[in-house]
C-alpha positions in Angstrom: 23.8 -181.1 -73.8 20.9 -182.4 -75.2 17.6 -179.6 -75.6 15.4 -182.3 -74.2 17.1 -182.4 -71.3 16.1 -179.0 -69.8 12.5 -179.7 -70.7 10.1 -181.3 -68.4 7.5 -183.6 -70.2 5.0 -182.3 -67.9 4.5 -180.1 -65.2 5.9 -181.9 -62.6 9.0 -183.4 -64.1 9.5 -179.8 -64.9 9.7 -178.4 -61.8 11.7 -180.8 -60.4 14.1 -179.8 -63.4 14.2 -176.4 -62.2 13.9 -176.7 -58.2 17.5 -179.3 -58.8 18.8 -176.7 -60.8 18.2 -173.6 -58.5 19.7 -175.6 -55.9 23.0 -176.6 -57.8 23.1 -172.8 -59.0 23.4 -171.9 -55.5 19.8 -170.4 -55.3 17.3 -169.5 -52.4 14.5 -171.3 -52.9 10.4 -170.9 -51.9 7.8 -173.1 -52.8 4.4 -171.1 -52.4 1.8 -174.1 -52.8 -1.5 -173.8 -55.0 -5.3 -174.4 -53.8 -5.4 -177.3 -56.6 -4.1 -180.0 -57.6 -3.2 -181.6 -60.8 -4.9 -183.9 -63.3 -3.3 -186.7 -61.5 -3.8 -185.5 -57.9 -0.5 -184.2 -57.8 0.2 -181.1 -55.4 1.0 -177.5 -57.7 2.9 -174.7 -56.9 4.7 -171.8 -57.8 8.6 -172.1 -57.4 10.4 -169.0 -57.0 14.3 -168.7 -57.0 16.7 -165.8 -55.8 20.3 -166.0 -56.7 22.6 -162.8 -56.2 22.6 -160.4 -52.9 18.9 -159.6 -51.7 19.8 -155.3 -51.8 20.4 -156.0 -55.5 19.5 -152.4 -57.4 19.8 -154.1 -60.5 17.8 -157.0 -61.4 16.7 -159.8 -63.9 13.4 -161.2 -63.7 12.3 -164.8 -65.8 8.5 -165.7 -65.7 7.5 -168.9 -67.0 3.9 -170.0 -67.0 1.9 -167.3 -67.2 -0.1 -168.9 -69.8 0.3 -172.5 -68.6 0.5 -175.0 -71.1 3.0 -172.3 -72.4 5.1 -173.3 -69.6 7.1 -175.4 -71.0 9.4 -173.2 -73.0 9.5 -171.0 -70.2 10.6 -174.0 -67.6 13.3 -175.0 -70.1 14.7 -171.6 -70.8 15.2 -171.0 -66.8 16.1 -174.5 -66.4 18.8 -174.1 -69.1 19.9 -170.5 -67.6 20.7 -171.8 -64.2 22.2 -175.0 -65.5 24.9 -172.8 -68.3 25.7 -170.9 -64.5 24.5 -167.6 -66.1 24.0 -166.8 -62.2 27.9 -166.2 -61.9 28.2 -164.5 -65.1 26.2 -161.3 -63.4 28.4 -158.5 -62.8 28.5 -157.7 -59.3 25.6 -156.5 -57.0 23.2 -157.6 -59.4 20.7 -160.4 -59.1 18.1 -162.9 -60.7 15.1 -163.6 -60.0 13.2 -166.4 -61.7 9.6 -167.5 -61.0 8.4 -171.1 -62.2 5.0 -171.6 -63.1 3.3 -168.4 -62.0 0.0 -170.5 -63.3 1.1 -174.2 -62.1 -3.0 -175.5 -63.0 -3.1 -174.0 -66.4 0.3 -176.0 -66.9 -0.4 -178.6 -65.1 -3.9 -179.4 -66.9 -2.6 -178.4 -70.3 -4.4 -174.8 -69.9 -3.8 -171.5 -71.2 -6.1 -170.2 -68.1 -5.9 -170.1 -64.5 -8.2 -172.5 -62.4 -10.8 -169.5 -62.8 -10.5 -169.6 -66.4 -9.0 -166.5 -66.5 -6.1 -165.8 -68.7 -3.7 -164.5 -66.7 -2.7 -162.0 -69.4 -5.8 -160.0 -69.2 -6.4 -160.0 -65.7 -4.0 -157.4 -64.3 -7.2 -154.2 -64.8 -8.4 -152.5 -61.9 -11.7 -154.0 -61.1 -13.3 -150.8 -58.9 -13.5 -149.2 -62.5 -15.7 -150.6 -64.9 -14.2 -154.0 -67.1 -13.4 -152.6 -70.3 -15.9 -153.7 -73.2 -15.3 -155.9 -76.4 -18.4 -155.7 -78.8 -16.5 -157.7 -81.2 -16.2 -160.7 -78.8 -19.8 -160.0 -77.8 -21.1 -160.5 -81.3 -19.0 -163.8 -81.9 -19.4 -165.3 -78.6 -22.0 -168.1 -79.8 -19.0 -169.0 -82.7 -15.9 -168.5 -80.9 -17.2 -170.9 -77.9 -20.4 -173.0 -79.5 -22.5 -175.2 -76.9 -21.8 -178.6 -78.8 -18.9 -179.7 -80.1 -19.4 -181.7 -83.4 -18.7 -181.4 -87.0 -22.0 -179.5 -87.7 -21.5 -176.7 -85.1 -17.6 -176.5 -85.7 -18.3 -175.9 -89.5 -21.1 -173.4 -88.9 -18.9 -171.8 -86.2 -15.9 -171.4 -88.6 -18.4 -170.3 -91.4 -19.4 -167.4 -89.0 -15.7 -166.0 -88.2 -14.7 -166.4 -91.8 -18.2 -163.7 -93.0 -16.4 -161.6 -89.6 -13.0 -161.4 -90.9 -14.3 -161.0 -95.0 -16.3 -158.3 -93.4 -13.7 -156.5 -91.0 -10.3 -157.8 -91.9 -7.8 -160.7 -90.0 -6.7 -157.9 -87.8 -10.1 -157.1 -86.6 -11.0 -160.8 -85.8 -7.8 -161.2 -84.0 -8.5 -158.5 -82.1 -12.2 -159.3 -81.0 -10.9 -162.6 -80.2 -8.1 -162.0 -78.4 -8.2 -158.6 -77.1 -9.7 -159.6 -73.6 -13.3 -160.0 -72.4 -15.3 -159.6 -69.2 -18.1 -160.6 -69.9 -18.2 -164.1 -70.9 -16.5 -166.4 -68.2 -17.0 -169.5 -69.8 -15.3 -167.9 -72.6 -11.5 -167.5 -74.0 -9.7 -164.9 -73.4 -11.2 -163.8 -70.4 -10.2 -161.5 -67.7 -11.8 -162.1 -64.8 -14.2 -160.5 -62.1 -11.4 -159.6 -59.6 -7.7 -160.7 -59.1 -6.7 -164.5 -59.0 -4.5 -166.5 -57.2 -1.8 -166.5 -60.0 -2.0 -162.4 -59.9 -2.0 -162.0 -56.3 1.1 -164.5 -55.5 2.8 -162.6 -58.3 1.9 -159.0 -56.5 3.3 -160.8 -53.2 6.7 -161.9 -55.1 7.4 -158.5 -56.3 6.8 -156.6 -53.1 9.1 -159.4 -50.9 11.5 -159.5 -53.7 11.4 -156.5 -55.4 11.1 -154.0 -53.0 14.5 -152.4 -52.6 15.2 -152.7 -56.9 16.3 -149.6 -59.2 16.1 -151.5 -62.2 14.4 -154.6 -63.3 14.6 -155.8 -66.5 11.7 -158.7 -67.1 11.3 -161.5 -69.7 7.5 -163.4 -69.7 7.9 -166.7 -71.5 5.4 -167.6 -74.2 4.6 -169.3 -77.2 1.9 -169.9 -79.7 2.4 -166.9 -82.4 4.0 -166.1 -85.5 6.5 -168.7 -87.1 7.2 -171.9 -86.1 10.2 -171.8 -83.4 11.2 -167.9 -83.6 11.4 -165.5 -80.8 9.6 -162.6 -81.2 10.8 -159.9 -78.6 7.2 -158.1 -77.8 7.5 -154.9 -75.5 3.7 -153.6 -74.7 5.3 -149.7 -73.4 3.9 -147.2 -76.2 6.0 -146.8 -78.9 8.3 -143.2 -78.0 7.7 -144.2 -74.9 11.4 -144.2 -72.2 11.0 -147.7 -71.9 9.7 -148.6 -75.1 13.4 -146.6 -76.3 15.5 -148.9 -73.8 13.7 -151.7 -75.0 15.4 -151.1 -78.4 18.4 -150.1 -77.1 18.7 -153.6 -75.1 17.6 -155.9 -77.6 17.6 -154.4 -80.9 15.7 -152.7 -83.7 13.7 -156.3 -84.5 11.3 -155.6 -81.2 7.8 -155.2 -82.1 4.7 -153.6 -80.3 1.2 -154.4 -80.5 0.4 -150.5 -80.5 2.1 -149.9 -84.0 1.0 -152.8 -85.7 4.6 -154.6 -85.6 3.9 -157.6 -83.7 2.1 -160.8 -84.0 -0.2 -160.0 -81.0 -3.0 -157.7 -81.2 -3.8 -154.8 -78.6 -4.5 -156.8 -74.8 -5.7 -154.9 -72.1 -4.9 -156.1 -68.3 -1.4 -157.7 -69.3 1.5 -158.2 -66.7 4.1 -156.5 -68.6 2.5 -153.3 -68.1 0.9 -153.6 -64.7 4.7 -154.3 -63.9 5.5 -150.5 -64.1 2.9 -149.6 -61.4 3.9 -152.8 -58.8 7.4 -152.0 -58.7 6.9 -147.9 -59.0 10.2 -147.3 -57.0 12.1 -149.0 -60.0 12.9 -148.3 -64.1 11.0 -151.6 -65.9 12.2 -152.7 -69.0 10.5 -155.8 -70.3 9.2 -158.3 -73.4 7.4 -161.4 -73.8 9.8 -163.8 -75.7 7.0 -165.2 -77.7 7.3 -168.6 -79.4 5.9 -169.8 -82.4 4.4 -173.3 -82.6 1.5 -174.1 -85.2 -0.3 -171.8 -87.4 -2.9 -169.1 -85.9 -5.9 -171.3 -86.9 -4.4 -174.0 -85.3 -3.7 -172.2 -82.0 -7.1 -170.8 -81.8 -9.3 -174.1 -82.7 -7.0 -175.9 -79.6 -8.4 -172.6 -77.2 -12.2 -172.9 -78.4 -12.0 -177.1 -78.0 -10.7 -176.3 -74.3 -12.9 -174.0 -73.8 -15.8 -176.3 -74.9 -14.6 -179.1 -72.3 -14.4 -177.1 -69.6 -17.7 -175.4 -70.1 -19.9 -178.2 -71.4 -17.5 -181.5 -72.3 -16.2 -184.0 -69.7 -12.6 -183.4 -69.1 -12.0 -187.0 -68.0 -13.6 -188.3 -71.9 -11.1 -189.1 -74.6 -12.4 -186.4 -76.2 -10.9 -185.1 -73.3 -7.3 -186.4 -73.6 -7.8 -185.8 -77.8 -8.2 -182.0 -76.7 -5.5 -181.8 -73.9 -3.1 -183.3 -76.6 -4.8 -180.4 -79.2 -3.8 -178.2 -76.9 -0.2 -179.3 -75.7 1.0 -179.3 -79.1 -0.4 -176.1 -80.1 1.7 -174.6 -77.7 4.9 -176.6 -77.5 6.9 -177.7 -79.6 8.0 -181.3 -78.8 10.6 -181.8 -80.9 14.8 -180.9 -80.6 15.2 -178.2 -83.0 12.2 -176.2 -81.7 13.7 -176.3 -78.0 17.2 -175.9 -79.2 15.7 -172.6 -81.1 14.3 -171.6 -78.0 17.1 -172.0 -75.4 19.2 -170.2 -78.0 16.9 -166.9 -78.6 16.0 -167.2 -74.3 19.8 -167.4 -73.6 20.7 -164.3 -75.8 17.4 -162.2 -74.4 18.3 -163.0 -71.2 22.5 -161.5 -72.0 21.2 -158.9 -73.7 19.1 -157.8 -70.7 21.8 -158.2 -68.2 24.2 -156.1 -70.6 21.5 -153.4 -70.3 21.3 -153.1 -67.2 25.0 -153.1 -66.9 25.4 -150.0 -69.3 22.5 -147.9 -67.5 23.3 -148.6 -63.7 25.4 -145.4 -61.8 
């Protein structure tokens, strides 16, 4: 087996990876189709694949996508699960459950956002309360997001969250950047005005296929921080928290959590792991996000703001255009074989090591 092989080269070609997989594994299969379409005037959707007995109590849960363009590590991990026939490796009674592309456009058009420009990852709040504040966003908007894109305004941009970080510290303009906002739409990291497509189709999948589950364990694909290649094994459940202690039970002391200043993300609001808890109340959650790494930090974050530019005041269908899009696909995936061998090693043993904990905590 070749890495390459699991991976598609772009959306499409990746979900026909994983729908011919599914269906060699044995899987049921449901295509729930997207309001867009792609780049090319292809049709999106979100693929979602059951394989094991639908009264399942125990369960394992694969999300791929939820940051698009991050997709493709996701698609090739699930891709690479079904084709090893992990599926008959599950002890009995239990089941998978794996859901391709939760955010087909932002993978499909080499976006982190939905086609709201919402990341997905800070959009699961409850929007009859008020949308949680960020003043450190607010002061930086102008730099993070300029209204030209040139030389001049990128250098004075950069000039302006260098004086924030000399001022504040790294961690504090990581944080304002990437925290969440709601208050800048055209901005990154933003968390919408209400629930979008991508949230509500996942709500729907949970309550059709989740309904009747004990325990779920769940692993979000993504990539983009910390070293080049390596898995980091992020749990968002408060440190001394139940979950937060099965969490280390299941996959070791080397998890990290944003709340104790262990991992390479900062403090999100409105993330999916922990909305998780409250959809599926009936059941014990145990999750992480497998995250990635790709390029450096600076890299990551220039490839969001040039997107973010396009979309806001560029012309996606430029070259700048494509020069961006390409910015942004290899900032978040690593085209090469060692990177995707790294990955469908790390996914492969997350994945074990979650089935192994359910096994040891089901009655």
């Amino acid at each position: 087996m070749v890495p390459g092989d699991r991976f598609g080269a772009d959306f499409s070609t990746a979900r026909q990876l994983f729908v011919a997989a599914a269906s060699r594994a044995g899987a049921s299969l449901e295509r729930i189709a997207h309001p867009e379409h792609g780049p090319r005037g292809e049709s999106l959707s979100t693929d979602v694949a059951w394989l094991g007995p639908r009264d399942a109590q125990n369960v394992l849960v694969m999300i791929s996508a939820t940051h698009g363009v991050e997709g493709f590590a996701g698609s090739g991990a699930q891709v690479d699960w079904l084709e090893r026939g992990e599926a008959g490796r599950l002890p009995g009674g239990f089941a998978a459950l794996l859901i391709h592309a939760i955010n087909p456009y932002g993978f499909a058009w080499l976006r982190r956002v939905t086609q709201e420009n919402v990341d997905l990852n800070r959009n699961w709040i409850d929007f009859r309360l008020p949308r949680p504040g960020n003043p450190g966003y607010d002061a930086l908007n102008e730099a993070i997001c300029p209204r030209e894109w040139t030389a001049e305004s990128i250098a004075a941009s950069d000039a302006r969250l260098r004086e924030y970080a000399a001022r504040n510290g790294a961690a504090a303009l990581q944080a304002a950047i990437s925290a969440g906002q709601y208050d800048h739409p055209r901005g990154i990291f933003y968390g919408g005005d209400s629930p979008t497509w991508s949230r509500r189709t996942q709500e729907a999948i949970f309550a059709s296929y989740l309904r009747g589950a004990a325990r779920v364990a769940l692993i979000d694909f993504h990539t983009g921080l910390g070293p080049r290649g390596f898995g980091e094994q992020i749990v968002t459940d408060r440190p001394g928290s139940a979950a937060h202690r099965r969490a280390a039970t299941w996959f070791g002391a080397a998890i990290t959590c944003p709340f104790d200043a262990t991992s390479t993300s900062a403090p999100i609001v409105g993330d999916g792991l922990s909305a998780a808890a409250a959809l599926l109340a009936q059941a014990e959650v145990t999750g992480i996000a497998l995250e990635f790494g790709t390029r450096t930090l600076e890299e990551v974050l220039f490839a969001l703001r040039a997107d973010a530019w396009l979309h806001a005041h560029g012309d996606p269908a430029s070259s700048v255009g494509e020069e961006i899009r390409a910015r942004m696909r290899a900032a978040f995936y690593g085209d090469a074989d060692d990177w995707r061998g790294m990955i469908l090693g790390q996914a492969l043993l997350a994945a074990r090591q979650a089935v192994a904990g359910l096994s040891a905590g089901r009655t």
